[in-house]
Each structure stands twice: as C-alpha cells, then as structure tokens.
MOPAC internal coordinates of N, CA, C and O (Angstrom, degrees):
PM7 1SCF
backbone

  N    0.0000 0     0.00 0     0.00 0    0    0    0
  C    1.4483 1     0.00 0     0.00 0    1    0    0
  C    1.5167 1   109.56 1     0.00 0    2    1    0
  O    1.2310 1   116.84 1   -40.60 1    3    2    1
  N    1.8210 1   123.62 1   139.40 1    3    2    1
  C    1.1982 1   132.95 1  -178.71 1    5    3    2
  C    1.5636 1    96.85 1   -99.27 1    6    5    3
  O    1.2310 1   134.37 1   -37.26 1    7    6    5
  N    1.2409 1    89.81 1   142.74 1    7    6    5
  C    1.8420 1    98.44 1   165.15 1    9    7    6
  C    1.2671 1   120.66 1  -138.00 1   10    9    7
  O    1.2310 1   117.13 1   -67.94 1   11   10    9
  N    1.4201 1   123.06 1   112.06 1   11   10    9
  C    1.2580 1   114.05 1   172.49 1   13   11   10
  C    1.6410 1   111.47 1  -107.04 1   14   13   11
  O    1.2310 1   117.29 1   -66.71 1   15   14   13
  N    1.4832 1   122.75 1   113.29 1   15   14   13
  C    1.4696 1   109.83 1  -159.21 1   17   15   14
  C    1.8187 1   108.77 1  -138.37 1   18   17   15
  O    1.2310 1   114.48 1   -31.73 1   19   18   17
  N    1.0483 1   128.07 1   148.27 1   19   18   17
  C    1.3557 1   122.23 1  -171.64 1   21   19   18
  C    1.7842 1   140.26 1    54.66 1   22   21   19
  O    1.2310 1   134.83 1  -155.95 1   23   22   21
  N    1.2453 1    88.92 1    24.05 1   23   22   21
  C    1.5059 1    98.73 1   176.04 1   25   23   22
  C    1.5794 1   117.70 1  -101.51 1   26   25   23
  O    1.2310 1   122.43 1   -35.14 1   27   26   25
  N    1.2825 1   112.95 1   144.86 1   27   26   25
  C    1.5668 1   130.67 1  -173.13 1   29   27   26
  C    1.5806 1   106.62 1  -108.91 1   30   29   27
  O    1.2310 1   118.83 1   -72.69 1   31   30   29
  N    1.5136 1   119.84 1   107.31 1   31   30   29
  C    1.2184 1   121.12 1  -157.25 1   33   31   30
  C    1.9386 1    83.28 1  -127.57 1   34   33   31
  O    1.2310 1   138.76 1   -49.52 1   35   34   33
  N    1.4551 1    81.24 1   130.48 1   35   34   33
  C    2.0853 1    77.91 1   179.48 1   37   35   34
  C    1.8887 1    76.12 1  -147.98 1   38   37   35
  O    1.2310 1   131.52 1   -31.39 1   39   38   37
  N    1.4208 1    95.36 1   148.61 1   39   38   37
  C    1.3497 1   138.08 1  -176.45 1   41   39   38
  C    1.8555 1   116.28 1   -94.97 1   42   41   39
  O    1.2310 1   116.06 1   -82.48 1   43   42   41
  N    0.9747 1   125.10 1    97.52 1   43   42   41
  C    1.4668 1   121.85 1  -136.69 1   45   43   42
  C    1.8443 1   101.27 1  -122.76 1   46   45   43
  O    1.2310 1   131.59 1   171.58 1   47   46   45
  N    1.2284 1    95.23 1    -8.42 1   47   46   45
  C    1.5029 1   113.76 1  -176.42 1   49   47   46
  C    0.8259 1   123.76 1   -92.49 1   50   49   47
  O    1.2310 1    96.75 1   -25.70 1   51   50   49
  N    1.5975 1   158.77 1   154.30 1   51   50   49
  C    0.9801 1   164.14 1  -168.70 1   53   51   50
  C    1.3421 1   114.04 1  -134.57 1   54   53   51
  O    1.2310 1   124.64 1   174.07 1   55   54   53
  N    1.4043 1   108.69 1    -5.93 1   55   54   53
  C    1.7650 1   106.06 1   158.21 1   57   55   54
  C    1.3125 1    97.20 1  -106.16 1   58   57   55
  O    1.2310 1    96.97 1   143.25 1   59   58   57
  N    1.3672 1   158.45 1   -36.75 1   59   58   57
  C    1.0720 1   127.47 1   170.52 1   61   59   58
  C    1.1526 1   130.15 1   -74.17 1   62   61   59
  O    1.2310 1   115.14 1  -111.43 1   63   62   61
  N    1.5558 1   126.82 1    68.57 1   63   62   61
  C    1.5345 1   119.28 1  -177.05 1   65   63   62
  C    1.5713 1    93.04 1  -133.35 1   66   65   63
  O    1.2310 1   120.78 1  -144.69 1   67   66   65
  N    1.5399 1   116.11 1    35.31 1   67   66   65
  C    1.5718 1   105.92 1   165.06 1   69   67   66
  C    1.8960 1   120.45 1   -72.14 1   70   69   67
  O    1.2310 1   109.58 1   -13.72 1   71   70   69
  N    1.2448 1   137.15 1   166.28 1   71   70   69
  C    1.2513 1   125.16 1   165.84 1   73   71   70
  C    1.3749 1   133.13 1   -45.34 1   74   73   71
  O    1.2310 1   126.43 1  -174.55 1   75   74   73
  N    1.3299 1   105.24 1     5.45 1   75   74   73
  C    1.4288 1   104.67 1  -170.30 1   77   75   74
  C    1.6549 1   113.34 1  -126.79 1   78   77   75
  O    1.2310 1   133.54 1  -140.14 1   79   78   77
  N    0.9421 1    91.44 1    39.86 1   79   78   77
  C    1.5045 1   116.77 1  -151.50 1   81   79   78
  C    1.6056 1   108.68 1  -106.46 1   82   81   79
  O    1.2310 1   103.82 1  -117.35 1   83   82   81
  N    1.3309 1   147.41 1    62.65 1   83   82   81
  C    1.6047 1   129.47 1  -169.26 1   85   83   82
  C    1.4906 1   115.94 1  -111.04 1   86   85   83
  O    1.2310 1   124.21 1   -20.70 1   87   86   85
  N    1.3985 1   109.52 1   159.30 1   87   86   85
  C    1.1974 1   103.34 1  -173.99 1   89   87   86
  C    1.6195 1   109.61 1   -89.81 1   90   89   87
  O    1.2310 1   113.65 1  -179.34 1   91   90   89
  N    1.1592 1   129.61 1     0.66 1   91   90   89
  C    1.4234 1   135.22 1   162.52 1   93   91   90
  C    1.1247 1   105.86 1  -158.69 1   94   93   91
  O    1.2310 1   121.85 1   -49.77 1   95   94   93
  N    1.4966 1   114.06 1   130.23 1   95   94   93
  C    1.7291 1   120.73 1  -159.42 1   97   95   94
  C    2.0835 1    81.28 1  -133.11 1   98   97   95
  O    1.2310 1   116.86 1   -51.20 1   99   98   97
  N    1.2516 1   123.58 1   128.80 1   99   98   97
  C    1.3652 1   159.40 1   161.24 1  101   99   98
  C    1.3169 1   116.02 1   -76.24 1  102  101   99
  O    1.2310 1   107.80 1   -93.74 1  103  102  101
  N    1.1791 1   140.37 1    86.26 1  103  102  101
  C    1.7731 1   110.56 1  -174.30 1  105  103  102
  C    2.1178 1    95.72 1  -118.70 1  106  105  103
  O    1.2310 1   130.73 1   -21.39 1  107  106  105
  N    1.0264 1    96.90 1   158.61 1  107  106  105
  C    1.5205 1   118.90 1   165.17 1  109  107  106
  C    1.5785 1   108.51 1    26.99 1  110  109  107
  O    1.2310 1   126.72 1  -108.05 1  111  110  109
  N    1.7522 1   104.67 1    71.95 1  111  110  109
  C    1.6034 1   126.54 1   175.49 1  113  111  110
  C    1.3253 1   108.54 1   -94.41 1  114  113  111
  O    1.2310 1   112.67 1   -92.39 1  115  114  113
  N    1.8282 1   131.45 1    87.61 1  115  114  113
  C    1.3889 1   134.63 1  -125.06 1  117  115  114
  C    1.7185 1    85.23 1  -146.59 1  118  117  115
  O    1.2310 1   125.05 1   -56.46 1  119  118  117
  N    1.6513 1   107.90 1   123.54 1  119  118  117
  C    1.4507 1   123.70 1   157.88 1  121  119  118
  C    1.6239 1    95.76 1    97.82 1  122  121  119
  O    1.2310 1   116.11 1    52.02 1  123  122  121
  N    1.4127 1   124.99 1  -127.98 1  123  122  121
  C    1.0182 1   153.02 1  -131.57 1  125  123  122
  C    2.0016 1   100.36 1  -121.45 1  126  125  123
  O    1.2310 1   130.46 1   167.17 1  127  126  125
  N    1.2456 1    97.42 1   -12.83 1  127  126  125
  C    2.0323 1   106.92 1  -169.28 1  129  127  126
  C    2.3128 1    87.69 1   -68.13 1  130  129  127
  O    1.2310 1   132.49 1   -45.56 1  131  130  129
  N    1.3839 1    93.48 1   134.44 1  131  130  129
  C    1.4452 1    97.33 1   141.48 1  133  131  130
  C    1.0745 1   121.39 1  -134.75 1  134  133  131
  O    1.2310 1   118.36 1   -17.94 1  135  134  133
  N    1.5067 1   120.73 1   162.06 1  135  134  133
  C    1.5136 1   141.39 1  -170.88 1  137  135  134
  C    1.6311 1   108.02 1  -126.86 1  138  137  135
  O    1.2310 1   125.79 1   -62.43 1  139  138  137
  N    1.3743 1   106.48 1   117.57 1  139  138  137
  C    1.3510 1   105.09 1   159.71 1  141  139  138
  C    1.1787 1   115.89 1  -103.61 1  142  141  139
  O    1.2310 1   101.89 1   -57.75 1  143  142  141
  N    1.3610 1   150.68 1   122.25 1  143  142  141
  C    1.2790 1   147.74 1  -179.93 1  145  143  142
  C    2.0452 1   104.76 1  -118.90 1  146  145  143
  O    1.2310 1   134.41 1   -79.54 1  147  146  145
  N    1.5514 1    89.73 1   100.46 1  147  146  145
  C    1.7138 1   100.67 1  -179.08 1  149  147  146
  C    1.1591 1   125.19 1  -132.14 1  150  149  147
  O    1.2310 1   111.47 1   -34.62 1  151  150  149
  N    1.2741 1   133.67 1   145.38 1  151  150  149
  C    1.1485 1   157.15 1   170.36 1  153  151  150
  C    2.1067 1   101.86 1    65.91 1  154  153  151
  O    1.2310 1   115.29 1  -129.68 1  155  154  153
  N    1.2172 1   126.53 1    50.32 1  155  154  153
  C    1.2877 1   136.50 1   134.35 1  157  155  154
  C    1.2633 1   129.43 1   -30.44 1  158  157  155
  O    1.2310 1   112.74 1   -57.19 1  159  158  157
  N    1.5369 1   131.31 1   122.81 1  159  158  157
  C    1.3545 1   106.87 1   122.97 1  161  159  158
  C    1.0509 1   139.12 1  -146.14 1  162  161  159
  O    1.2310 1   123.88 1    -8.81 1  163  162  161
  N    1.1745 1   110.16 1   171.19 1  163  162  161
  C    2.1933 1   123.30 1  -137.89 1  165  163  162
  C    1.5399 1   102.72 1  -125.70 1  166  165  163
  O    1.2310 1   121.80 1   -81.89 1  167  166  165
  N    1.2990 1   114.16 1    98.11 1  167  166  165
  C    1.6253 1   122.06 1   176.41 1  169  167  166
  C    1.9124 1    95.96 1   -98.50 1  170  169  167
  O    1.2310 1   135.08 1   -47.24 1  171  170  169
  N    1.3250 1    88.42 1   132.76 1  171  170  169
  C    1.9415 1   114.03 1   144.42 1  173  171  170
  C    2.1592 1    96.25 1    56.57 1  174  173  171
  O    1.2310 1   132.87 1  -122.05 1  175  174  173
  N    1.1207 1    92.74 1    57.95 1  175  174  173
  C    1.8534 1    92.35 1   160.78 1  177  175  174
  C    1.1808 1    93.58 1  -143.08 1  178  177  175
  O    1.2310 1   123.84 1   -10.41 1  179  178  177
  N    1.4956 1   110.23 1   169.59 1  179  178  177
  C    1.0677 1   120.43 1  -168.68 1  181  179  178
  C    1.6489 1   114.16 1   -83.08 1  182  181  179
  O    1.2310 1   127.76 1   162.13 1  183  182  181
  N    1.1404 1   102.66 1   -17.87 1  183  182  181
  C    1.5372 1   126.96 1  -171.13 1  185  183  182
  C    1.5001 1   116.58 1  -131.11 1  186  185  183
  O    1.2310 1   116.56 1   -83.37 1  187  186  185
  N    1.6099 1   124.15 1    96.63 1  187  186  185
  C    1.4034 1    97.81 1   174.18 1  189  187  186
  C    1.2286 1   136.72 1   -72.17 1  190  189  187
  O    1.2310 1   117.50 1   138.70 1  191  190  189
  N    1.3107 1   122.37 1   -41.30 1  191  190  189
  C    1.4763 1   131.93 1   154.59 1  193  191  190
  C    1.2883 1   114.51 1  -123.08 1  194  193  191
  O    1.2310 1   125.56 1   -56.81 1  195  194  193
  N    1.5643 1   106.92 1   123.19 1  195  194  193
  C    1.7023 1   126.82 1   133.21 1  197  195  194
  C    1.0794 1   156.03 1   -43.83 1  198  197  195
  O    1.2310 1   105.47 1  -118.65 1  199  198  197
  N    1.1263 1   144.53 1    61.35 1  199  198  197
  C    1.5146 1   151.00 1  -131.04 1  201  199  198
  C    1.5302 1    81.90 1  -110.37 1  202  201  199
  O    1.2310 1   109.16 1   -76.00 1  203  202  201
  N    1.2350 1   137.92 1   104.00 1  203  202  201
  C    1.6139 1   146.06 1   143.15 1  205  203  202
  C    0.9897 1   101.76 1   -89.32 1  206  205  203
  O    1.2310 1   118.17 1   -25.23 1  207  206  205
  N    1.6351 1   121.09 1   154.77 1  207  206  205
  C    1.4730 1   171.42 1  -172.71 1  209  207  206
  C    2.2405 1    82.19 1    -5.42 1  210  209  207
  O    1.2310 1   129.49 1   -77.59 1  211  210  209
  N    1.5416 1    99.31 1   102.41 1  211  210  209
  C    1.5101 1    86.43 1  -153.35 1  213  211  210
  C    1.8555 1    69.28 1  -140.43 1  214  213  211
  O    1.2310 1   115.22 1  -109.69 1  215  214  213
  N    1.4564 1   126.67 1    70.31 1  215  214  213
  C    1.8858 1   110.83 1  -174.77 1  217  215  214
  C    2.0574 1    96.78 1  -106.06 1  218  217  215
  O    1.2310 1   128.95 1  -146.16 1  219  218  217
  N    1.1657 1   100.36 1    33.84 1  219  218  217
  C    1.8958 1   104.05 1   172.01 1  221  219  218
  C    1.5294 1    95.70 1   -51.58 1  222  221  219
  O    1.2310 1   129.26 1   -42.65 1  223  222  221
  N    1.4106 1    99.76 1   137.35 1  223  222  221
  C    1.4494 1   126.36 1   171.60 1  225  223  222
  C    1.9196 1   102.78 1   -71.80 1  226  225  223
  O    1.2310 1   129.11 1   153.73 1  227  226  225
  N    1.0785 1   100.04 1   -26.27 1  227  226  225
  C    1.7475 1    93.83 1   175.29 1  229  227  226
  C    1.6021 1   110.08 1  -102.81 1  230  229  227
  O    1.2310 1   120.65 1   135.60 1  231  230  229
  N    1.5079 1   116.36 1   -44.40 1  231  230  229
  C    1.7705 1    92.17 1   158.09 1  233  231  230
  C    1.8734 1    88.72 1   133.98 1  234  233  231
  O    1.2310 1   132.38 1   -29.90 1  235  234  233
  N    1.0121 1    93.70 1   150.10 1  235  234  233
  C    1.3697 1   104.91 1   151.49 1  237  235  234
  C    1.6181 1   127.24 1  -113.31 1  238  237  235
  O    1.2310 1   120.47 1   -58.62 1  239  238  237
  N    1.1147 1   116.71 1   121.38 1  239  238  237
  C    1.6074 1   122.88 1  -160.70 1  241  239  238
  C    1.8138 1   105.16 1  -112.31 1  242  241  239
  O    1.2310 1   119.39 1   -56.25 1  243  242  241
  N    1.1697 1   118.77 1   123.75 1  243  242  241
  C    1.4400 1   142.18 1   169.97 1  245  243  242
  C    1.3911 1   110.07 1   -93.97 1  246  245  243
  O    1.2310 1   122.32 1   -61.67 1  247  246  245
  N    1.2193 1   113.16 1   118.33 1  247  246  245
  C    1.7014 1   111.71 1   170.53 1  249  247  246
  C    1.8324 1   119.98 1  -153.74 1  250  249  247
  O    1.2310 1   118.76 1   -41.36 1  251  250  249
  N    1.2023 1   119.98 1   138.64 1  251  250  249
  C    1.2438 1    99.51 1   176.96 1  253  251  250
  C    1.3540 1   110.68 1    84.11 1  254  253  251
  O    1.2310 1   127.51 1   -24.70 1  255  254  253
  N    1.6149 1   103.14 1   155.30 1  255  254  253
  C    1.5856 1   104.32 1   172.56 1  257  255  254
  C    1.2067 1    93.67 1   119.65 1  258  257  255
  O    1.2310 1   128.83 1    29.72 1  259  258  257
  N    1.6710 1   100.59 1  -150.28 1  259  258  257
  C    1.4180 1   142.96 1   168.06 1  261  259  258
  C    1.7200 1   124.83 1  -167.85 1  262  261  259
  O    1.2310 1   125.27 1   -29.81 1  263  262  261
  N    1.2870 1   107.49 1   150.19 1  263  262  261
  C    1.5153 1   122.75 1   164.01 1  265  263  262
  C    1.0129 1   114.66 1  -120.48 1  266  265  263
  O    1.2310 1   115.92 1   -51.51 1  267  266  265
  N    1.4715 1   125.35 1   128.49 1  267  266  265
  C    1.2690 1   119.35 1   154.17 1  269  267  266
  C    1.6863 1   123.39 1  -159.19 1  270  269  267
  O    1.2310 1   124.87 1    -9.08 1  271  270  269
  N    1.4849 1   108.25 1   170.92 1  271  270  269
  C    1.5327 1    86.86 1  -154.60 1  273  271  270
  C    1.4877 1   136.59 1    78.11 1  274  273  271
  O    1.2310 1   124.77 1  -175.98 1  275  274  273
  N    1.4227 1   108.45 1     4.02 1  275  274  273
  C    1.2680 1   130.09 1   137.07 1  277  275  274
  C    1.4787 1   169.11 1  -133.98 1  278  277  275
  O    1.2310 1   117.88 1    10.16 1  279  278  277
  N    1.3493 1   121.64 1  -169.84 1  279  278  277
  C    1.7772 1   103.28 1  -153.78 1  281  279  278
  C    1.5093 1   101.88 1   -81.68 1  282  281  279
  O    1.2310 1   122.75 1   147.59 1  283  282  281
  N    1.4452 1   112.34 1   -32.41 1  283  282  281
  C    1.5929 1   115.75 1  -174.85 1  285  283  282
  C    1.5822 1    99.39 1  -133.29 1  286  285  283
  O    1.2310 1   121.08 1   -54.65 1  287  286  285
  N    1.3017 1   115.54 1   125.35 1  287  286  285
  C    1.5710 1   105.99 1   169.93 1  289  287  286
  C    1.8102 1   121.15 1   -75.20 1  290  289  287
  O    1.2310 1   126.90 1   142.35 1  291  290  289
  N    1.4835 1   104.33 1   -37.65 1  291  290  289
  C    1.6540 1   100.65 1   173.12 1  293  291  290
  C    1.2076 1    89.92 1  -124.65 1  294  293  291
  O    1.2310 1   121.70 1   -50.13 1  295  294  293
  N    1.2694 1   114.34 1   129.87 1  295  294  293
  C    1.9180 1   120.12 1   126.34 1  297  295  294
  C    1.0916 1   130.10 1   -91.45 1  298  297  295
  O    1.2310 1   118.66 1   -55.86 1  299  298  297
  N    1.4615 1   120.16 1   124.14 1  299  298  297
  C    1.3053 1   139.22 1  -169.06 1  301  299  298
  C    1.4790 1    97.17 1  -103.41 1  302  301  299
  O    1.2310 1   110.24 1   -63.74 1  303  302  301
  N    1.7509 1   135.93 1   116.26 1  303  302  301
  C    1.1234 1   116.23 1   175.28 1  305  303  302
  C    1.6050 1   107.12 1  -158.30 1  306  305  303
  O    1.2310 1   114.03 1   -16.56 1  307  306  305
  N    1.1596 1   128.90 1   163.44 1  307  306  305
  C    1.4981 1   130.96 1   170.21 1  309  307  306
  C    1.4564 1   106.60 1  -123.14 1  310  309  307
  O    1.2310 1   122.49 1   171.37 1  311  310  309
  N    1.4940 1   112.84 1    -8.63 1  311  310  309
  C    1.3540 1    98.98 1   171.18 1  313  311  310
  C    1.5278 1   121.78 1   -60.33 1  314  313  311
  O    1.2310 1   129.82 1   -23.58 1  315  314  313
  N    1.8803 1    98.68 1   156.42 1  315  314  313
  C    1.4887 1    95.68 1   167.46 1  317  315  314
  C    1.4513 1   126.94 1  -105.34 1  318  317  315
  O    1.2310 1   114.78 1   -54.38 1  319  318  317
  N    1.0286 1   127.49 1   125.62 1  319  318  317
  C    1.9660 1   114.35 1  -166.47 1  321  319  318
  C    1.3740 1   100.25 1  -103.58 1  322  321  319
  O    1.2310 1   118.92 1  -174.78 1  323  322  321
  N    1.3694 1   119.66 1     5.22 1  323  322  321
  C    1.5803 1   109.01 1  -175.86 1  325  323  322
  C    1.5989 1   107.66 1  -106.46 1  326  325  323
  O    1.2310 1   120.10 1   180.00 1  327  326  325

C-alpha cells in the first residue's frame, strides 16, 4: 500500500498556472497496488489531483484535506494528451 498523507502543497508561481498544472498527479496504479491519498492540502493549481491511467483492482482512494484555488479538484482520466 502507497500513502501519500498530510502534505500542504500551495502553488506560488505565476508561470505555473497552465492546465496542466496539479498539485498531485497519480499516474499508472496497475493490478493489485493501492493508494490512499488523505488529508492534503492543495492551494492555487489548476488541478488538484490527477488520477491517470489508474484501473488497480484495489483502487485509489481520495479523502480528506482540501482544494482550493482551483478549476477542477480531481481528474479522473485515461486519456492521453501527450
């Protein structure tokens, strides 16, 4: 099991505030791996969490915290933009 838990992530830049921008980005959580990601918090991106190509049979779980200061708090996605 992954844990990412109690961290204060603030965005302080003013060149990084393009869309592609998150304050915790997840990529490729594959088979049997779980992730709990709890009690965060995520100032001024455009995105607080990224969940890419993430199809774990046990899951990735978001809880707790805060977002704020941004356009989407989770993206859930398998698309590819690159």
């Amino acid at each position: 099991m992954w844990t990412i838990a109690n961290n204060s992530i603030t965005n302080t830049s003013l060149l990084n505030t393009n869309g592609d921008s998150d304050g915790i980005e997840v990529w490729s959580i594959l088979d049997a791996a779980t992730v709990s990601i709890t009690g965060n918090t995520i100032a001024n991106f455009p995105n607080g969490y990224t969940l890419w190509h993430c199809p774990a049979t046990a899951g990735v779980t978001v809880s707790g915290g805060s977002v704020s200061g941004a356009i989407n708090g989770v993206v859930a996605t398998n698309h590819d933009n690159f």
